[in-house]
C-alpha positions, 0 to 999 in steps of 0.5 A, a space after each residue: 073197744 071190741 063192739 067198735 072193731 066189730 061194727 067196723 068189720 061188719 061195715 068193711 066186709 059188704 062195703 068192700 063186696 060192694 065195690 068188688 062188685 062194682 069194679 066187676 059191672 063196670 067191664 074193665 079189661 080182665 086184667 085191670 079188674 083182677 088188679 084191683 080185686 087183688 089190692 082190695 083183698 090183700 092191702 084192704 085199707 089202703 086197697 080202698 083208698 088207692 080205690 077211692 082216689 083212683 080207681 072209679 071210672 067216670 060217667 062219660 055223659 055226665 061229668 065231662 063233656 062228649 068229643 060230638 062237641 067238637 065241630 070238625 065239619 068245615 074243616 073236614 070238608 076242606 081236607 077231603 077236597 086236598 090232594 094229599 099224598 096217599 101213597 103209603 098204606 099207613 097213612 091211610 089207614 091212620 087218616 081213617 082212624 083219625 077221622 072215623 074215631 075222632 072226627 080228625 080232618 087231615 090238613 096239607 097246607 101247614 108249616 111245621 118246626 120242631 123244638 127239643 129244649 126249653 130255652 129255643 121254645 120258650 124264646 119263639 112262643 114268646 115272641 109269638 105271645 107278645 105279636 098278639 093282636 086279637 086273642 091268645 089261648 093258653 091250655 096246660 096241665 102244669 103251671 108254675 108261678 116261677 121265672 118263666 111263669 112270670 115272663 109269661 104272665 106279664 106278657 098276658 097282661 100287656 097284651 090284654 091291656 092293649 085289647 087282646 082276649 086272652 084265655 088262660 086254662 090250666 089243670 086243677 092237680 097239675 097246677 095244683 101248687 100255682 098261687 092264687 096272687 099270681 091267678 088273681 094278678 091275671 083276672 086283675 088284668 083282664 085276662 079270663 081264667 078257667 080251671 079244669 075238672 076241679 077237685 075239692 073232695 079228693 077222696 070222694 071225688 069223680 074227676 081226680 083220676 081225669 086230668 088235663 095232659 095237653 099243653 096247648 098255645 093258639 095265637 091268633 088263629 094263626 100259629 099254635 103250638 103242641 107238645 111235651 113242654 109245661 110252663 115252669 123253670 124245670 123246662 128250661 132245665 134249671 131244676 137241680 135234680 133234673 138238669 137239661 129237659 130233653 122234649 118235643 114240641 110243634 110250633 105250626 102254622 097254617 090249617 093244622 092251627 084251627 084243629 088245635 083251635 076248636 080242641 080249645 075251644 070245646 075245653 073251654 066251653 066245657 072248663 068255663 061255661 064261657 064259648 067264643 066262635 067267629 071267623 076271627 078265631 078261625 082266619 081263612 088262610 087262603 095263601 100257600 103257607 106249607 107242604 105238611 100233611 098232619 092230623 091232630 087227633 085227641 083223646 080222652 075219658 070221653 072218647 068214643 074210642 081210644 083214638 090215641 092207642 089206636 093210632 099207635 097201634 096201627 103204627 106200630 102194625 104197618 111198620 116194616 123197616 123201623 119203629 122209633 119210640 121216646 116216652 118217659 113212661 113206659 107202662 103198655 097195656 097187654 095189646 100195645 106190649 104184644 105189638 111192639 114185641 111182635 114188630 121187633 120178632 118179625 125184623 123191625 129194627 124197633 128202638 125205644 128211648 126211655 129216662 136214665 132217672 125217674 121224675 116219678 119213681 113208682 112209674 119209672 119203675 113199673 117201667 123198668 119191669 118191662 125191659 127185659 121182656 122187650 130186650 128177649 124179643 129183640 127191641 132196643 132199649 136206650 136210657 138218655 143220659 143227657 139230662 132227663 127225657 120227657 118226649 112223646 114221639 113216634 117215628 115209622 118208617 119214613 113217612 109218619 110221625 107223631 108228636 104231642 101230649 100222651 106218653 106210652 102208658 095207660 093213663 094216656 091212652 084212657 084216663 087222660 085228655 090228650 092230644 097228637 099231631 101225626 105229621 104224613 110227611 118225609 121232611 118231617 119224619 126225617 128231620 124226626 129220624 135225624 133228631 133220634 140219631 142225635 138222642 141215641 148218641 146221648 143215650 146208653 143202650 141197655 143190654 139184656 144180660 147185664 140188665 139181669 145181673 144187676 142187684 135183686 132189690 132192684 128187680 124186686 122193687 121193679 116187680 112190685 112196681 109192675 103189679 100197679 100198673 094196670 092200675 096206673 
């Protein structure tokens, strides 16, 4: 038994130098390689692990496909000829980094409305989904085969019946417990099926750490939908532990629906093998339908750029008056910390609304570790008490406003594949204003000093959580 010991030491200790070296030659941040440098050196067994399953980077060109397959030409065409209305530096200056760093066209002529409960949403897309006539395209990171999964299936099945494409993609790990009668009833009834970055190996596989975090719904080209909303019973609150699902989605209309649209379509092509292209699936909409500027901008492990942190930088820097932030993680990097502490210092009036209860508790931990730090530099904390907040939305000033996909965290900003609207438009950005008043008043606003006062344990496990979350 000795001789084994001995052969494993003698294995672990080059494999563990090796990796050690690894993490070193792949120029993360310093603070992320450090991170892992210490989980490997003081927790080597489960360091290792955790390592495997999450802390490999993925060859950008080889295992996922590059953002270059997204084809914005005409698109972006279209929106250099729109007048727009650029008078305010921020929306410059976010148009720019949309379009240099991800290629993002801005489109005028859109019509937006806004969704903060399940129940609203899922009544309008259905309706939507059963007025299908040429096709309808589903993306998600989590599907349920419950209630409203169901609702939804059934629907799919009579529209494809009845001659509509439908494309249906969904995310390996997020759906990873949606069975396969409720997928074999869908391809059964003609509906196409494509699962993204599958995993069979977790331990040994590259695309764990990958995931599908949009939530994307295209109807004939014509109306789409973007948010924080999955399709599960959780979302029409009728989880037990969870209750009421505060969240934010788009339902749009206009110009805005094809950016949406060829997002989905480079997944597709990418999930699937399968391509569809035509002017069907992207209707010329020459009729006036809005007066909404928006730019949807996407992100993800196969960026060029971290499109989505960049552009919440720059929010966050061009605020003057006040910065509005509501997200269910809230784990920064050391760049986006710094801003939102520097923006509270210099006199924004910078809020941020946070979950009252976690959904993942070593995240709303790590959360919780960074609140205090942000209360000292004079930003507001609020913790919904409402039911369980799950909206990723930006608000500054009056003149911009983004919704969609990615939290305030890490794994948003680099490892996920996500995707935004910023909407340049005052109407909109108060009708954002307006719903944040309403959150606030359903919210308690945490107070520096008695945040400090509460038990040791808790501040202990918050630590601990925290020195995870370069990981995260």
């Amino acid at each position: 038994m000795e001789h084994v010991w001995a052969v494993i030491g003698w294995l672990y200790i080059p494999t563990t130098a090796l990796i050690g070296l690894t993490i070193v030659l792949e120029k993360r941040h310093p603070t992320r390689t450090i991170a892992w440098l210490l989980v490997l050196a003081f927790v080597p067994v489960v360091g290792f692990l955790l390592y495997l399953l999450f802390g490999r980077h993925m060859r950008k060109r080889r295992a996922i496909r590059s953002k270059d397959d997204l084809d914005f030409s005409a698109l972006k065409e279209k929106s250099e000829k729109s007048p727009g209305s650029w008078d305010h530096p921020l929306v410059r200056r976010l148009a720019r980094i949309g379009v240099n760093a991800a290629g993002a066209p801005v489109t005028t002529n859109n019509r937006v409305c806004f969704f903060t409960d399940g129940e609203t949403l899922f009544r309008a897309m259905l309706e939507d989904l059963r007025s299908a006539r040429h096709h309808i395209h589903l993306a998600y990171y989590i599907v349920r085969h419950d209630g409203l999964g169901t609702a939804i299936q059934e629907i799919l099945l009579e529209r494809a019946r009845s001659g509509v494409e439908v494309r249906f993609l969904f995310d390996h790990v997020g759906s990873v417990w949606l069975s396969r009668r409720y997928r074999r009833t869908l391809q059964a009834g003609g509906v196409e099926l494509a699962v993204f970055l599958p995993v069979t190996f977790p331990l040994i596989s590259r695309r764990l750490n990958f995931r599908y975090h949009r939530k994307i719904t295209v109807v004939d080209g014509r109306i789409g939908y973007l948010g924080g909303f999955n399709i599960g019973d959780e979302y029409l609150g009728k989880h037990p532990r969870m209750g009421f699902w505060r969240d934010t989605h788009l339902r749009v209309e206009g110009e805005a629906v094809h950016s949406l649209q060829a997002l989905f379509q480079a997944d597709w092509a990418f999930a699937s093998g399968r391509t569809f292209d035509g002017e069907a699936y992207f209707p010329a909409i020459s009729a006036p339908v809005g007066t909404t500027a928006m730019q949807l901008i996407a992100s993800g492990p196969d960026s060029p750029f971290p499109s989505i942190e960049h552009a919440t930088l720059a929010m966050i820097g061009a605020a003057g008056r006040r910065l509005w932030i509501a997200t269910p993680y809230l784990v920064p990097d050391e760049a986006v910390l710094m801003a939102l502490k520097s923006a509270a210092i210099a006199g924004v009036d910078v809020r941020i609304l946070l979950p009252s209860f976690p959904d993942h508790r070593l995240v709303f931990y790590a959360s919780m570790s960074y609140v205090a730090e942000l209360l000292a530099a004079g930003v507001r904390i609020y913790r919904y008490r409402k039911g369980f907040l799950h909206a990723k939305v930006v608000l500054a000033d009056d003149v911009v406003a983004s919704v969609g996909t990615a939290n305030l965290d890490s794994r948003s900003f680099e490892l996920n594949f996500e995707a935004n609207f910023y909407l340049y438009d005052r109407e909109a950005a108060a009708a954002i204003a307006r719903q944040f008043e309403a959150d606030f008043a359903e919210s308690e606003e945490v107070d520096l000093y008695r945040f400090h006062a509460r038990p040791l344990r808790e501040h202990v496990v918050e630590s601990f959580a925290r020195l995870f979350s370069p990981l995260m």
